[in-house]
C-alpha positions in Angstrom: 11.2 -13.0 3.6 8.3 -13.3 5.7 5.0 -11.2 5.5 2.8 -9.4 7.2 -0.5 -8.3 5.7 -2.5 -5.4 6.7 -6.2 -4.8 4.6 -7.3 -1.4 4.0 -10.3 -0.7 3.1 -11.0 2.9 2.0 -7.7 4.7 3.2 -6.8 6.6 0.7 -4.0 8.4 2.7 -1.9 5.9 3.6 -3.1 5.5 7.3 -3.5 2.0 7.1 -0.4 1.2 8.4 0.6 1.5 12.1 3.5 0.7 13.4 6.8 1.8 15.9 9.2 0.6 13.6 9.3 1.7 9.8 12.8 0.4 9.5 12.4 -3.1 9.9 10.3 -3.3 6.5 12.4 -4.1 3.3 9.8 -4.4 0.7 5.8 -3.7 0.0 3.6 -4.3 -2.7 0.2 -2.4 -2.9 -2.6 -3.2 -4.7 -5.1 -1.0 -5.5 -8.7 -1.7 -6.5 -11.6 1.0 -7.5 -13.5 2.3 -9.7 -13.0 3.0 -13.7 -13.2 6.5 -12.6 -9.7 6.3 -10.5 -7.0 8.9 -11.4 -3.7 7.5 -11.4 -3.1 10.9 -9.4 -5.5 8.9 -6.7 -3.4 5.9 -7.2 -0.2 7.7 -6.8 -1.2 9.7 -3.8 -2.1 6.1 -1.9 1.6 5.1 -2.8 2.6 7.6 -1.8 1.2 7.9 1.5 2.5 4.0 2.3 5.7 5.5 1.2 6.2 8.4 3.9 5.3 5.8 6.9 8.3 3.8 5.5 11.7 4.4 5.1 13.6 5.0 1.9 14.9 2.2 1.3 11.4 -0.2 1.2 11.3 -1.6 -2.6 7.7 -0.5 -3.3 5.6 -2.8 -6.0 2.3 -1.8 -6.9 -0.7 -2.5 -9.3 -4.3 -0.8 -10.2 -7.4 -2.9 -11.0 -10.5 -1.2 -12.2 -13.8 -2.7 -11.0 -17.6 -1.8 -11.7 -17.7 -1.4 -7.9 -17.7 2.1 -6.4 -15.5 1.2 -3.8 -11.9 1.8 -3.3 -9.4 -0.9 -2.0 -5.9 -0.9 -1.1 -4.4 -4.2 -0.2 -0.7 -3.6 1.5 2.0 -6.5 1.8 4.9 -5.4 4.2 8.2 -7.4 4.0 10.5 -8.1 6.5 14.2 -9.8 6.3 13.8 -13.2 7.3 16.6 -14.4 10.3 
């Protein structure tokens, strides 16, 4: 598989990713960095809003790191079938 890797800093609504084709992606792993004071509701809802600019059948993986920073972070990996 080969990768393409798109930073988001402070999209919380999935937004981060832009693209023509949502089909071509087989696989994604998120990862989420923010503050202690994170709901997993908040975490969720950024899953959640990769989700809906992909298709069904992406394999979603993702993680949540708490930091003392007051800053929110979402790191998305996108997978592609390699030819």
């Amino acid at each position: 598989m080969t990768a393409r890797h798109i930073d988001a800093t402070d999209k919380t609504d999935g937004s981060m990713i832009r693209t023509s084709r949502p089909t071509r992606f087989t696989g994604a792993i998120i990862a989420i960095e923010g503050p202690k004071s994170l709901q997993l509701s908040d975490a969720t809802a950024i899953v959640g809003g990769v989700q809906k600019r992909l298709t069904d059948k992406v394999e979603i993986i993702w993680g949540l790191n708490f930091t003392d920073e007051d800053v929110l972070r979402a790191t998305v990996l996108l997978a592609t079938p390699r030819k």
